[in-house]
VEXFITI-780656 format. One line per field, with one value per residue: residue in one letter; chain; x, y, z of N, C-alpha, C in turn. Coordinates in Angstrom, 3 decimals. Each point is the difference from the previous one (the first is absolute). Layout:
aa <- c(a / ...)
ch <- c(A / ...)
n.c1 <- c(X / ...)
n.c2 <- c(Y / ...)
n.c3 <- c(Z / ...)
ca.c1 <- c(X / ...)
ca.c2 <- c(Y / ...)
ca.c3 <- c(Z / ...)
c.c1 <- c(X / ...)
c.c2 <- c(Y / ...)
c.c3 <- c(Z / ...)
This chain:
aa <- c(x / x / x / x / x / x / x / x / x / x / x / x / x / x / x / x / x / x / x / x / x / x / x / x / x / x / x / x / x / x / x / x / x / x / x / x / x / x / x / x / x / x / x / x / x / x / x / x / x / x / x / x / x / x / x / x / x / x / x / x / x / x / x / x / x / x / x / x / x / x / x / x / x / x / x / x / x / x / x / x / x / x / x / x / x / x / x / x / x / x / x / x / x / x / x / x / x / x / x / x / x / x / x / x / x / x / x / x / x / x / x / x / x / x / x / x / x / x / x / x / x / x)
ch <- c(A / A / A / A / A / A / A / A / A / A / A / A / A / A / A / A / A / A / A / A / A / A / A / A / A / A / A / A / A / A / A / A / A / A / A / A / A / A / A / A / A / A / A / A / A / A / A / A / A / A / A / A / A / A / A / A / A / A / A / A / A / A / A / A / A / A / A / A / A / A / A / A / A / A / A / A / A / A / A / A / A / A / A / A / A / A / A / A / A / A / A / A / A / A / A / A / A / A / A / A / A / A / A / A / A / A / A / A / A / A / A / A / A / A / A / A / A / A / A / A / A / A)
n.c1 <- c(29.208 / -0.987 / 0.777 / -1.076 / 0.333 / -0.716 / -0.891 / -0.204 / 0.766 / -0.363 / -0.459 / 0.507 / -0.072 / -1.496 / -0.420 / 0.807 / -0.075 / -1.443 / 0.063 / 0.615 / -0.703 / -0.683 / 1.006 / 0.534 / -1.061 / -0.654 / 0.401 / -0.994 / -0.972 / 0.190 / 0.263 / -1.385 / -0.054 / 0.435 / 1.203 / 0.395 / 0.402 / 1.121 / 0.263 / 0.717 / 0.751 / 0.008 / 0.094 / 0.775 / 0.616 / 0.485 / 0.695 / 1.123 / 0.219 / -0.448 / -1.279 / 0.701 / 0.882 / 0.020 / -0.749 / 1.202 / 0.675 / -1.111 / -0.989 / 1.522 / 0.574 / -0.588 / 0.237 / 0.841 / -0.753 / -0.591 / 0.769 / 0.481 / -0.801 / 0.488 / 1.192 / -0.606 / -0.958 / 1.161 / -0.187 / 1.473 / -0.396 / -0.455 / 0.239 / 1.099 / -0.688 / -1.158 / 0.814 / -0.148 / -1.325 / 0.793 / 0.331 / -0.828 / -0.225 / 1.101 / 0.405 / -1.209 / 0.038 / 0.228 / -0.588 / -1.127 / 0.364 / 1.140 / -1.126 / 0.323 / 0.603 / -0.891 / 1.207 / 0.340 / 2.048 / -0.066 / -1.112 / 0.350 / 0.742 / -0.500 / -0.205 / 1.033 / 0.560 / -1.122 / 0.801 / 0.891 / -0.403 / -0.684 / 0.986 / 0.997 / -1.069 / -0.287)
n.c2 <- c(-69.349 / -0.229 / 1.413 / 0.476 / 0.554 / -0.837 / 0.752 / -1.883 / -0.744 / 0.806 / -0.616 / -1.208 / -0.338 / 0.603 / -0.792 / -0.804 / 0.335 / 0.058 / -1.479 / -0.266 / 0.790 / -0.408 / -1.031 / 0.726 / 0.357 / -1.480 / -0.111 / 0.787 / 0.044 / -0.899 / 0.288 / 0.117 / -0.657 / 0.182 / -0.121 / 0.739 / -0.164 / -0.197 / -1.141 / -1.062 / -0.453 / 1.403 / 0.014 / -0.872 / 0.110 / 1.588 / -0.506 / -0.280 / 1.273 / 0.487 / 0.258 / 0.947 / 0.150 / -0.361 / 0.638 / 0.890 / -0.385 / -0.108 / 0.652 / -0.135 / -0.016 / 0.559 / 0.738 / -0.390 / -0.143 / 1.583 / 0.570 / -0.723 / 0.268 / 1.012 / -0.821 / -0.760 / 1.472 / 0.729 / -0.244 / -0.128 / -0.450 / -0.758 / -1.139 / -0.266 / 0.294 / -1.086 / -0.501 / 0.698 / -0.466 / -1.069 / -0.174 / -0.044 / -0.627 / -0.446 / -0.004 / -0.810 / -0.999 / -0.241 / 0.160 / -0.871 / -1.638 / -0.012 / 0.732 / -0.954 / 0.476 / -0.042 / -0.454 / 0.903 / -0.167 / 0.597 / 1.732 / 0.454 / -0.404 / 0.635 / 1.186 / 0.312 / 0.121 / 1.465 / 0.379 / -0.124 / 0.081 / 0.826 / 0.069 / -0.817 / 0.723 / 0.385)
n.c3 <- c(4.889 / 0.967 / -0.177 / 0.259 / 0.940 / 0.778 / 0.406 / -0.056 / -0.878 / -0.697 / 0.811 / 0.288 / -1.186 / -0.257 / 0.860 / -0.505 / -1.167 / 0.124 / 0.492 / -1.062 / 0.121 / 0.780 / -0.630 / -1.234 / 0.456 / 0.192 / -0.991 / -0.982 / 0.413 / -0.469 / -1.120 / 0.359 / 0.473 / -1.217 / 0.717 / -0.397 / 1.233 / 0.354 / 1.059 / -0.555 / 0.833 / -0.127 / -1.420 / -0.320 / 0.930 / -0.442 / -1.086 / 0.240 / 0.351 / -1.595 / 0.803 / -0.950 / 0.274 / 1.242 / -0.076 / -0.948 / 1.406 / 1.198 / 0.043 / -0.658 / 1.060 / 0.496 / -0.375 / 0.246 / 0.905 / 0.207 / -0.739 / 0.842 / 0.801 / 0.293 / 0.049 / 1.117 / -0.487 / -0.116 / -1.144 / 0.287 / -1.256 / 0.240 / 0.911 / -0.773 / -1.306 / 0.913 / -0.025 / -1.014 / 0.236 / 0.562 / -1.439 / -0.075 / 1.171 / 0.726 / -1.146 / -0.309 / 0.853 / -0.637 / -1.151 / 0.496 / 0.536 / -1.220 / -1.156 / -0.531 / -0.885 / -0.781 / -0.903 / -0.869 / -0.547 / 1.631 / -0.289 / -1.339 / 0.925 / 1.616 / -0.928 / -0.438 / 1.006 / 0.537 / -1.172 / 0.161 / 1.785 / -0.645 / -0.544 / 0.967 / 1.017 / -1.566)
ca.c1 <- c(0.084 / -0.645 / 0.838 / -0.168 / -0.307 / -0.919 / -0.491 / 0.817 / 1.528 / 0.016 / -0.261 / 0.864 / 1.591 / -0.142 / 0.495 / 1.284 / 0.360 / -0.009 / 0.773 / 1.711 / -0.004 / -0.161 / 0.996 / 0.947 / -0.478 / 1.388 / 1.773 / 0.736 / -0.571 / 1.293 / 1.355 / -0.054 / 0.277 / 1.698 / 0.886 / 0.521 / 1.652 / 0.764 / 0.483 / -0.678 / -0.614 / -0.425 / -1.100 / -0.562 / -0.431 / -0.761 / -0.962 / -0.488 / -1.315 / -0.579 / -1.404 / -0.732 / 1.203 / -0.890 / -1.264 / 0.435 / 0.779 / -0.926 / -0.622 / 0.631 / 0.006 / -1.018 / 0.085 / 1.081 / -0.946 / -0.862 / 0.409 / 0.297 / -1.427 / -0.249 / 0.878 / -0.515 / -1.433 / 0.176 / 1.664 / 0.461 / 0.137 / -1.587 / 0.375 / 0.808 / -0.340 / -0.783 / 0.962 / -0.234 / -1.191 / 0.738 / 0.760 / -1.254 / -0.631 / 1.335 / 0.369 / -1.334 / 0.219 / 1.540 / -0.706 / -1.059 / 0.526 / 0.985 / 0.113 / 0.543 / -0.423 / -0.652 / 0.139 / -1.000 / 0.431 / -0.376 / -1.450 / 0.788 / 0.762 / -0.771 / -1.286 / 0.655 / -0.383 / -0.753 / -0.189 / 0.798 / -0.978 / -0.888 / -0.134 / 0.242 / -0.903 / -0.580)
ca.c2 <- c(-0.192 / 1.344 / -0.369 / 1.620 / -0.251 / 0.222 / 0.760 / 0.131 / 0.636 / 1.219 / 0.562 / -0.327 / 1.111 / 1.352 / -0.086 / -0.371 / 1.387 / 1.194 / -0.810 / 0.128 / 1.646 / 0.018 / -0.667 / 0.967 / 0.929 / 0.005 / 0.330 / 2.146 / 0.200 / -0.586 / 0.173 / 1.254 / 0.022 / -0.854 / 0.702 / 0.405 / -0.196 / -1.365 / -1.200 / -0.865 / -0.350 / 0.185 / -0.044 / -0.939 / 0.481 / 0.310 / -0.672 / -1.319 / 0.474 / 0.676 / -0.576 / 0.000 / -1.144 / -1.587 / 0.274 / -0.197 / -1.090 / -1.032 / 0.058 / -0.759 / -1.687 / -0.485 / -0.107 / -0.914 / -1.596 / -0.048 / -0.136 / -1.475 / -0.370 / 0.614 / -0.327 / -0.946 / -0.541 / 1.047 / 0.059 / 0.919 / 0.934 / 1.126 / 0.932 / 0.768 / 1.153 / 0.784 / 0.056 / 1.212 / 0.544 / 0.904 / 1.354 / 0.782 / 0.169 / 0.258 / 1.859 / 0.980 / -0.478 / 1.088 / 1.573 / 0.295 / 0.347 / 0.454 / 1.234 / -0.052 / 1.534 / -1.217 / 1.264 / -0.328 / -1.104 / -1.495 / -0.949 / -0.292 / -1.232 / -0.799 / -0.137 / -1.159 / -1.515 / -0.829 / -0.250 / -1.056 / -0.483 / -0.233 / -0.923 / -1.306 / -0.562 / -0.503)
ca.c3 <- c(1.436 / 0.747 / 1.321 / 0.224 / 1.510 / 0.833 / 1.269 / 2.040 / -0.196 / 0.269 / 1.792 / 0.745 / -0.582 / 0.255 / 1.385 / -0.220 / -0.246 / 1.538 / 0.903 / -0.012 / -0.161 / 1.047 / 0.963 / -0.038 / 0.789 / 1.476 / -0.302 / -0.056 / 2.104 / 1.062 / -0.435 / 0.257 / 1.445 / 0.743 / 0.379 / -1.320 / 0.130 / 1.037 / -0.872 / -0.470 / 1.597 / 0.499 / -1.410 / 0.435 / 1.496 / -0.102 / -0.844 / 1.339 / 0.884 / -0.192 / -0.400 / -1.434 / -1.349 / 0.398 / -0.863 / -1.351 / -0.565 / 0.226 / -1.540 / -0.960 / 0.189 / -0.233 / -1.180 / -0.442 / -0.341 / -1.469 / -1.236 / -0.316 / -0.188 / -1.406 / -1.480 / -0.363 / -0.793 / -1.095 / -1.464 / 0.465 / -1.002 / 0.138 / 1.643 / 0.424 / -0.644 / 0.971 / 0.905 / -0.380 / 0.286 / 1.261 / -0.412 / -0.255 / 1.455 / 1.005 / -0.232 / 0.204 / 0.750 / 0.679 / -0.209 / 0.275 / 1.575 / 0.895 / -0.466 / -1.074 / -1.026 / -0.764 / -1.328 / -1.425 / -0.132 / 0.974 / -0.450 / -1.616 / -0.330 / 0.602 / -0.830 / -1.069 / 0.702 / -0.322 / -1.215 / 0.022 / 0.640 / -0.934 / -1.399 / 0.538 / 0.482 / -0.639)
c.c1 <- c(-0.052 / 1.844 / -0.094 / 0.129 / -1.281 / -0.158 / 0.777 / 1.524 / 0.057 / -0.488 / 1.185 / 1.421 / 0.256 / 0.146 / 1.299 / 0.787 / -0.086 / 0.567 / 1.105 / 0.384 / 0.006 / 1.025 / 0.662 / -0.415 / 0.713 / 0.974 / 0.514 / -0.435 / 1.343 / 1.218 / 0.074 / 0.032 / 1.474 / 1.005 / 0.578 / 1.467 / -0.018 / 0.842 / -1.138 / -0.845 / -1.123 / -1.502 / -0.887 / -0.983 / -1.755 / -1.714 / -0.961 / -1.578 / -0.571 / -1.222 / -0.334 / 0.957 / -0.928 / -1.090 / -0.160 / 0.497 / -1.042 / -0.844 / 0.483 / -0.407 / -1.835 / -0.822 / 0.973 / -1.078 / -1.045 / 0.489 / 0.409 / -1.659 / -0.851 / 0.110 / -0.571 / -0.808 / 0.308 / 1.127 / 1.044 / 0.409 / -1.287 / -0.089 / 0.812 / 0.327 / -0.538 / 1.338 / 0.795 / -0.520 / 0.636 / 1.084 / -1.032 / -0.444 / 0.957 / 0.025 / -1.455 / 0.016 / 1.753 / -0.576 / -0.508 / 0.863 / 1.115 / 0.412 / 1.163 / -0.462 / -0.908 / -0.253 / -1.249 / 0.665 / -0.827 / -1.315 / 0.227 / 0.364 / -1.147 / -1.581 / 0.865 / -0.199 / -1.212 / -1.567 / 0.593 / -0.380 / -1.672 / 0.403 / 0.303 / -1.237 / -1.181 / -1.236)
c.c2 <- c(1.358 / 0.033 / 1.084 / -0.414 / 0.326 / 1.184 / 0.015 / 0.038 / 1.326 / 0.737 / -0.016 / 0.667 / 1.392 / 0.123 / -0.188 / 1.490 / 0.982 / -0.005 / 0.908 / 1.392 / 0.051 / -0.128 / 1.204 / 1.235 / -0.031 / -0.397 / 1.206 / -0.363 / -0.542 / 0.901 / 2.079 / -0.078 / -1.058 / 1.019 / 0.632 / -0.102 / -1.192 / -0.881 / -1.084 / -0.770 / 0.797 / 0.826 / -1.333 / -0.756 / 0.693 / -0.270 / -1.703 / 0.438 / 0.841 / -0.586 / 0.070 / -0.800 / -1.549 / -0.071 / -0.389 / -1.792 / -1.050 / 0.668 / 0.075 / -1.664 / -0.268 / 0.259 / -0.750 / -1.498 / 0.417 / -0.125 / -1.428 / -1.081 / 0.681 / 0.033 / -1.572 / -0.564 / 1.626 / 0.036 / 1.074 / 1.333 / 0.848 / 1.272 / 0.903 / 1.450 / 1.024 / 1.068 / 1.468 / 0.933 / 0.987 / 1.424 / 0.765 / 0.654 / 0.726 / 1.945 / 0.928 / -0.200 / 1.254 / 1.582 / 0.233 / -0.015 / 1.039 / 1.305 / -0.486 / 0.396 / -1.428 / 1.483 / -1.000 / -1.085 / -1.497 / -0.726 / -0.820 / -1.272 / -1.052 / -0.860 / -1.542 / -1.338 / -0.459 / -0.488 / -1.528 / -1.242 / -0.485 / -0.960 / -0.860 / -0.373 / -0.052 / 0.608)
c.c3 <- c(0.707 / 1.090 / 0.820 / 1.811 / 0.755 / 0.440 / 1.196 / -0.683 / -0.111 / 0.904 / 0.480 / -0.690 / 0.467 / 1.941 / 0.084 / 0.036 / 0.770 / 1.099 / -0.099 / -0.409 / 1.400 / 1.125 / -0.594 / 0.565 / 1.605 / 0.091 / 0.422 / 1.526 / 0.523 / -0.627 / 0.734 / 1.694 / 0.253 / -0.159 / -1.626 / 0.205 / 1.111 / -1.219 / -0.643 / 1.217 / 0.644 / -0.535 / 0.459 / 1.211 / -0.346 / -0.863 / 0.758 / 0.616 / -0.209 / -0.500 / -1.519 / -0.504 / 0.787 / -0.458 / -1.318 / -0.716 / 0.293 / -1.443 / -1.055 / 0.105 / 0.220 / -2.325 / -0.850 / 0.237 / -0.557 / -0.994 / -0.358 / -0.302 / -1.643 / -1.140 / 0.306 / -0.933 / -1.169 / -0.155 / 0.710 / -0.982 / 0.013 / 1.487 / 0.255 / -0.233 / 1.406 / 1.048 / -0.923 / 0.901 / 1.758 / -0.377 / -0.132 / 0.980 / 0.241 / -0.281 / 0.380 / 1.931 / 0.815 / -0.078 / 1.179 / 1.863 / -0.071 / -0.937 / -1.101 / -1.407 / -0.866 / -1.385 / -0.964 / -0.519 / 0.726 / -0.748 / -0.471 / 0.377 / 0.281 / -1.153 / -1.060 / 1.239 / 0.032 / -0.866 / -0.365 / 0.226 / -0.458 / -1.127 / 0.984 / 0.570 / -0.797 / 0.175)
């Protein structure tokens, strides 16, 4: 039995993923324009109205019904591996907007995922 994944599943995993590198990107945007001190009220408050954390939480939730459509027609043992694939992104992704150091360890790790990635998608 052939169980290798499509083309379009591995489109869409690999969007998935980028997707969600993506949403932790405007996380740091938001977590970098919120107050570093106050109270809980007023963290909060602040987070309430910050355009990247609303941003972050609508394209979760809008990937939260991809991934549910997704696991409609692919094994979640097979998909979910894809969901690696954002540890991968996120740190090259932090290097690159916000000058975070990307060492030889980071390649290193990054090359084993996706390697990894290769044997699951067949």
């Amino acid at each position: 039995m052939d169980d290798r994944l499509s083309s379009m599943q591995i489109l869409l995993l690999v969007v998935y993923a980028a997707a969600m590198a993506g949403g932790q990107i405007l996380f740091k945007l938001a977590a970098l324009r919120s107050p570093a001190f106050g109270g809980l009220g007023e963290r909060l408050l602040a987070m309430a109205q910050n355009k990247y954390f609303a941003a972050a939480v609508a394209l979760y939730a809008a990937l939260t019904i991809l991934w549910v459509w997704i696991l409609s027609f692919t094994p979640l043992s097979r998909a979910y591996v894809f969901v690696a694939l954002a540890f991968a992104i996120t740190p090259f992704a932090g290097g690159v907007i916000f000058g975070e150091p990307i060492t030889v360890r980071l390649v290193v790790g990054v090359a084993f995922i996706a390697l990894g990635l290769v044997f699951v998608a067949g």
